[in-house]
N, C-alpha and C positions, 0 to 999 in steps of 0.2 A: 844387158839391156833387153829388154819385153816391148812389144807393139801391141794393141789393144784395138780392135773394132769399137767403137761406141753405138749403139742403138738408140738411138737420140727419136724422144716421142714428137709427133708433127707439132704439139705448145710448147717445146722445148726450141724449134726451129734457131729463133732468137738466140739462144745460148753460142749458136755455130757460129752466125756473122760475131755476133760480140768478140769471140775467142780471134777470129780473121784478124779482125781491123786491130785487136790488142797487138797480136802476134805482127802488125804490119807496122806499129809504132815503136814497140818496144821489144823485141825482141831478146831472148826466149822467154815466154811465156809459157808456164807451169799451170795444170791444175792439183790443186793442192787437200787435204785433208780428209775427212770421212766422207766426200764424194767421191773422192777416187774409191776409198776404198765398196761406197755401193754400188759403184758403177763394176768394177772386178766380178761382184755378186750378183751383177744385170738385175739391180732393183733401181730402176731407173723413173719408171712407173709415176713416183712422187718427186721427183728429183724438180726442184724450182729454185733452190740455192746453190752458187758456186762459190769456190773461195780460189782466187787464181792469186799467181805471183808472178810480178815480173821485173823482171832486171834492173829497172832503174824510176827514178820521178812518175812510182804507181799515179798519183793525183795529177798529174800532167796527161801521163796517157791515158788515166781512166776516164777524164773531158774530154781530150779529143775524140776517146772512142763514142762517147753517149753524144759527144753535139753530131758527130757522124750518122748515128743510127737513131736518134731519137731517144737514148735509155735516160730517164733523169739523174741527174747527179748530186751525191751528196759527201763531203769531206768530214767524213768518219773520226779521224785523229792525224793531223799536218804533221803532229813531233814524228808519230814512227810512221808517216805515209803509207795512208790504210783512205780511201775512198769507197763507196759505197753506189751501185747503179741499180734501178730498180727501171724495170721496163714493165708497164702497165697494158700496151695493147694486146697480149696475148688471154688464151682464155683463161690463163691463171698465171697471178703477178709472178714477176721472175727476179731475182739479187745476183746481186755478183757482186763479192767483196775481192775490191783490188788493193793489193799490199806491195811494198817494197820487198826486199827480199833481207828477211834476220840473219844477221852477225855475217853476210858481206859472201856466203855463198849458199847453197842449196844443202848441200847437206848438214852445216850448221843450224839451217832454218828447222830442217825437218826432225835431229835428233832433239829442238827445242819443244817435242810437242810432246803430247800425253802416252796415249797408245802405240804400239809398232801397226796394226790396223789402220789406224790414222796418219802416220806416218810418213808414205808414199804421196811419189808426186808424179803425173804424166807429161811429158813436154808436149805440146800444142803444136803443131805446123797447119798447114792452109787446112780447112777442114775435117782436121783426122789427128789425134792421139799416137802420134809415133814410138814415142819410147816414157817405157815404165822403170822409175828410180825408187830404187828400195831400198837406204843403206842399211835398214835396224830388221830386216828382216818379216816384213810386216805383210807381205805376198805368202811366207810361210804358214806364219800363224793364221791365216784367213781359209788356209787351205787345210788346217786343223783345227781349225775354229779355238780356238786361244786368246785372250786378251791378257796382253802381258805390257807391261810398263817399258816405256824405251830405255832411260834408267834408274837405277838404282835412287834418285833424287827427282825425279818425274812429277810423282804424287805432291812431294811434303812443297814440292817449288808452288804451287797451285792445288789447294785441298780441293776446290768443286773439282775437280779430276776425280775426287773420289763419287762423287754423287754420279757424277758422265759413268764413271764405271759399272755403278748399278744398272744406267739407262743402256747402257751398250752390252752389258751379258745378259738381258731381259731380252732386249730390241733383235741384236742377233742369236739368240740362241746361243753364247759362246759360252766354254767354262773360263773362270779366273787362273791364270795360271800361279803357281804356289804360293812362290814368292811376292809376286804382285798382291795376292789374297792378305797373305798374313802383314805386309808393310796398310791396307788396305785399312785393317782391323786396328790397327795400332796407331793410324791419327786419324782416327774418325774424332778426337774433340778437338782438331783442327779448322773442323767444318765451322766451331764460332768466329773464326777468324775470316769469313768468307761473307763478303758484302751479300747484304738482303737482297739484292736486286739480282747478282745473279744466282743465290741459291731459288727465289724463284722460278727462274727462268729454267734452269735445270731439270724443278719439280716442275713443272706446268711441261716440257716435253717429255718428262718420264709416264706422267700421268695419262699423258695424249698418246703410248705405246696402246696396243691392241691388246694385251695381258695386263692393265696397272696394277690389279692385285698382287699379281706377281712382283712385281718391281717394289710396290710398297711393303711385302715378307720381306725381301730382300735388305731392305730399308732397316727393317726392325731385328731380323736375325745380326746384324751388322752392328745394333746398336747406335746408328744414323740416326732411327727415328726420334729419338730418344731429343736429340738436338733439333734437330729441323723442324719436324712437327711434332713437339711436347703433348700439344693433348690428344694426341691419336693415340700415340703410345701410353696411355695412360688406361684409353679403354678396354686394354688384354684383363682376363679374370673378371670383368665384368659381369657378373652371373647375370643371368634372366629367368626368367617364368615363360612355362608351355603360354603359346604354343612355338615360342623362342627353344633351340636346342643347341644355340652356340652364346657366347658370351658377346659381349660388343664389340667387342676388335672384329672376331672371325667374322661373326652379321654382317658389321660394314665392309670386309674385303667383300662379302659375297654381295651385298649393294653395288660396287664399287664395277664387280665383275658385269653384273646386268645391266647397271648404265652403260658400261663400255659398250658392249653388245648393241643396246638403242642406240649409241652415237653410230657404231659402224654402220645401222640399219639406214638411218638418216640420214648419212653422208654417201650411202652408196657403196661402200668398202666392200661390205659384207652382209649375212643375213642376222636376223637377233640372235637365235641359235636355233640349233637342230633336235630342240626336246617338241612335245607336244604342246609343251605351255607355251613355248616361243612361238609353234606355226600358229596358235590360236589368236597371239597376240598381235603378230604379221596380218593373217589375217585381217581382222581388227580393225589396224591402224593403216593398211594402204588405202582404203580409199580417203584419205586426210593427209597422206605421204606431200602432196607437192605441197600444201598448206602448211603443215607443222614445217619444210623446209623452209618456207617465206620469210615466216619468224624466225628461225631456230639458226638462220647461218648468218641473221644480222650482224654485224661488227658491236661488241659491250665495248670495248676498250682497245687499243694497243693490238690490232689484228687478233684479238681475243673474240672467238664467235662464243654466243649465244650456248649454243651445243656442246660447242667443246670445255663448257660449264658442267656439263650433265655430271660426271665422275667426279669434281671437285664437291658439289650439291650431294653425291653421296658420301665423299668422306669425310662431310662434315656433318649428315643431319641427327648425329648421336651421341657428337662431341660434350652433347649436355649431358647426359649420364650418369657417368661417374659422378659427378659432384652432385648429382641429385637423386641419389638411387636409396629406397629407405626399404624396410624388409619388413611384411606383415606373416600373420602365422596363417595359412589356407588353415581349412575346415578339416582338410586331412593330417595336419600337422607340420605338413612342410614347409619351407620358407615360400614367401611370394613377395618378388621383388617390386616396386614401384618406381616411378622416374616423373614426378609428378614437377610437372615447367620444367623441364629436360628441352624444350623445344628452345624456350628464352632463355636461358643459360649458352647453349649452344650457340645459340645466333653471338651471344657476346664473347664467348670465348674464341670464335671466328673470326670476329670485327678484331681483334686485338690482335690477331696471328696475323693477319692477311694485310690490317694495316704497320707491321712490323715486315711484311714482306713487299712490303710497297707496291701493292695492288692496288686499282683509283678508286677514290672514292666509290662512283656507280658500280664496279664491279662487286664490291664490297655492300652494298646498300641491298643489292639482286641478290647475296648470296644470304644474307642474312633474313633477307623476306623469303626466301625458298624454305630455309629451315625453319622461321616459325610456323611456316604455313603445313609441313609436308604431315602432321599427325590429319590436318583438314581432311583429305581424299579418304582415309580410313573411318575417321568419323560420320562422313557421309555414306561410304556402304554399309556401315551397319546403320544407321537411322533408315534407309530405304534397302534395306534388305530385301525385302518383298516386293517393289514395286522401283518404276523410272526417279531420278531425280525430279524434284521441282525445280521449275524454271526460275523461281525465287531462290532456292538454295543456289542453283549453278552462278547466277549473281552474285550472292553474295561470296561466296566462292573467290571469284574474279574483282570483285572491288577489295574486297579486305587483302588478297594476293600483293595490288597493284598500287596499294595508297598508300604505302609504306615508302616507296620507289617514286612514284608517278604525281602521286596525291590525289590520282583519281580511280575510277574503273574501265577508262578508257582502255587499256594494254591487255592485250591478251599473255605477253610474253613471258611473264612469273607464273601466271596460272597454271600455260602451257608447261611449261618448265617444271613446276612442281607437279602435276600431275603425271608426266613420265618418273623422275624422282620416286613417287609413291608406288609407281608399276614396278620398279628396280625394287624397291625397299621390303615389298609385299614378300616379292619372290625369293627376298636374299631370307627370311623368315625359315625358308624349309631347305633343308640338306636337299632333301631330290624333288621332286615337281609339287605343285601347289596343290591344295586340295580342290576336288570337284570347287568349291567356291570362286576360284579364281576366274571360272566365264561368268560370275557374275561381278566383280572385283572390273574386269576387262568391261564387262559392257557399260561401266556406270564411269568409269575411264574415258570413255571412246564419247557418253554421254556429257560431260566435261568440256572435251573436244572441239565435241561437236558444238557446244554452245560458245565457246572461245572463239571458234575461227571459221563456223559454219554460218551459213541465211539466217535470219531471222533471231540471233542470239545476243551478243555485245554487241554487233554492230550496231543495235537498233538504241543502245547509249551512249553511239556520236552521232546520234541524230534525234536529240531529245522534241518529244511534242510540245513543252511548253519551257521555256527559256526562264533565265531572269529577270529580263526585260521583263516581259508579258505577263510574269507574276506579279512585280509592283506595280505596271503600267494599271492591269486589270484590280488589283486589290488594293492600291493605293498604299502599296507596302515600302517602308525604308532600306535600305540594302545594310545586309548583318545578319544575322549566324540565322533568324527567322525564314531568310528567303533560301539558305544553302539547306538547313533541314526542312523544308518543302521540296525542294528541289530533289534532292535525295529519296525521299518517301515519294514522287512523280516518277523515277527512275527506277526504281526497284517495279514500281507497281506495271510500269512500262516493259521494265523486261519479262515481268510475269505474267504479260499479258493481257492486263487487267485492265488497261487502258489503250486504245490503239488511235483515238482524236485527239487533235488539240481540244478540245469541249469535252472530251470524255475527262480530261486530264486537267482541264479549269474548272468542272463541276467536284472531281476528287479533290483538287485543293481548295476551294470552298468547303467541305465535308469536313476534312481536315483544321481548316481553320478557324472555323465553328465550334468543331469537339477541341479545340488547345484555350478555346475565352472560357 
């Protein structure tokens, strides 16, 4: 037996009484699974999930303790008494999944799970973690960093254990230990046998690691990929054309690697990185830091943020490629590759993977307008190469983005979203830093931006000068497709500036209506 200090963070507070009043009903109360094991590694830091166990009618005492303290309650699964509390007042929601206790003692419960790392259970008394149970030796391995299978039948009982294993020797740092490796290798076409929902769930925490790229080599050395996501593993040997000097797989890891980066920047984790292109891009982009926040941590879906889109938005926006890459002769005789609608290929080869992973709809509709859109941001540096966007371009820009999703140009949030997208994409182009071009790349980025979510940009079309009312009131017009394309050419001209009165903007559609008889 081990005793264990916890460092319990002040939004964690909630987590202690919870454990109390558990520990006062039902006694012994356990906490259980890969939180013990990060609490061991004092990564406690993120810690808003627990998964406790106790003794007896988990669903009895996990209501009494939430009607006690406030935590709400939800009955997860009645058959093997598993409840669910989720406490909302703190500054970041907090769970605790409460279980009965499997096959009728603690160490039966615990050799039933994956890893010896995971393994481990802490008993609970007032306040304080008194004693660390370890039957499968999972205190060792954590102190040699090893992920090793509890047993010998561990994996093949539940293959997503193989997918958790990629996330867990990525996430910690651990090697695979041999034996666990090679059983590892050997039912990975077990993985078809693993409902879509939680292969999801799996990739969408792997992905959210601080290294994905890492995790998704992992994936494909493994031969994972190959199952799970089909058309990523497809774009390996993908050749390209200068000024590309990797094939499409490696590109998109290194895409993949730079959004990571932006999400860390934006969430606060960390910084973009430590090259020059990054401090330039930092730079850049903080004075718009709490603004792209506003957006970017809104809830898509299923506690699915905004942001934590950015890496998925790269490992998809090339997925078109391969099936659309055709090969012309350069002037100097070499090949020169093409990917001509590589953007609308992609989008659909997406829509069909994500809704086989049962992803919702909207999440899915967002992901798919990011990738037709992400070649846009590139197209428009080189058209103003020389000179600011137009305020006409940045519109259009933001309505073609958002109409896909939205059906209007009201949303700044795909825009947003693709234009970081295109900062990752740009950069994942070169093995070492960008060329001199990339402050202007950045500034025509930040110029974007700044129209999305800055004064006088989109906002100024949810606040149009002249409505549809006022166009058929004033022109005696019928309502139909006449008044939305008026309306549209009122709005553009609006964001460009071009009209800033309601009269400025009733004498343009008069002009207009005049030049269409």
């Amino acid at each position: 037996m081990e005793t264990l200090s916890i460092q319990w963070q002040p939004a964690q507070a909630a987590f202690v009484a919870l454990l109390n009043a558990l520990a006062e009903i039902a006694d012994p109360v356990y906490i259980v699974g890969g939180v013990v094991r990060d609490l061991l590694l004092q990564r406690t830091d993120k810690l808003n999930d627990l998964d406790v166990i106790v003794s007896r009618d988990a669903n009895v005492a996990a209501r009494r303790a939430a009607d006690r303290l406030g935590w709400a309650y939800y009955p997860l699964d009645a058959d093997r008494d598993v409840a669910r509390l989720v406490f909302t007042a703190s500054s970041t929601p907090l769970v605790c999944d409460v279980a009965g206790m499997r096959g009728g003692d603690l160490e039966t419960d615990l050799q039933a799970r994956d890893f010896t790392v995971n393994a481990m259970a802490l008993r609970w008394r007032h306040n304080c973690a008194t004693e660390l149970l370890d039957p499968v030796g999972g205190h060792s391995d954590l102190e040699a960093r090893v992920l090793r299978r509890v047993t010998p039948w561990s994996l093949a009982e539940d293959p997503v254990r193989l997918l958790r294993g990629v996330r867990l020797a990525i996430q910690l740092g651990f090697d695979i230990e041999e034996a666990t490796l090679v059983q590892m290798l050997r039912l990975g076409d077990a993985l078809r046998l693993v409902s879509a929902e939680r292969v999801r769930d799996e990739l969408w925490k792997m992905l959210a690691l601080s290294e994905p790229d890492k995790a998704l080599e992992m994936l494909r050395e493994f031969r994972f990929l190959h199952t799970v996501l089909p058309e990523v593993a497809q774009m390996e040997d993908v050749a390209q054309s200068a000024p590309h000097d990797a094939d499409v797989y490696h590109h998109t890891l290194r895409a993949i690697r730079h959004a990571a980066a932006l999400y860390g920047w934006i969430v606060g984790e960390r910084g973009i990185d430590h090259t020059p292109a990054g401090a330039e891009l930092a730079a850049a982009l903080t004075p718009y830091l709490g603004r792209l926040r506003q957006v970017l941590l809104e809830i898509v879906a299923a506690e699915r943020r905004l942001v934590d889109w950015l890496v998925w938005f790269a490992l998809w926006h090339d997925a078109g490629k391969p099936a659309t890459r055709s090969i012309e002769q350069a002037p100097d005789g070499s090949p020169r590759y093409r990917f001509l609608g590589h953007e609308e290929v992609g989008a659909r080869l997406a829509r069909q993977r994500m809704e086989a992973l049962k992803f919702s709809r909207h999440e899915i509709a967002l992901l798919q307008a990011v990738i037709r859109m992400h070649m846009r941001p590139h197209h428009l540096h080189t058209a103003f190469r020389n000179g600011p966007l137009s305020r006409r371009a940045c519109y259009r820009f933001f309505r073609d983005a958002s109409q896909n999703v939205y059906g209007n140009a009201a949303h700044a949030e795909v825009g947003i979203a693709t234009v970081l997208l295109a900062l990752a994409d740009y950069q994942a182009i070169f093995a070492e830093s960008p060329p001199p071009e990339w402050s202007t790349y950045v500034r025509h980025a930040v110029e974007l931006i700044q129209f999305g979510l800055g004064p006088g940009g989109l906002e100024c079309v949810r606040k149009p000068l002249v409505d549809g009312r006022l166009l058929m009131h004033y022109f005696k017009l019928e309502p139909g497709r006449q008044v939305g394309e008026l309306l549209e050419q009122l709005r553009e001209a609006q964001a460009a500036g071009e009209i800033t009165t309601p009269e400025e903007g009733l004498a343009l559609a008069a002009e207009l209506l005049a030049g269409s008889r």
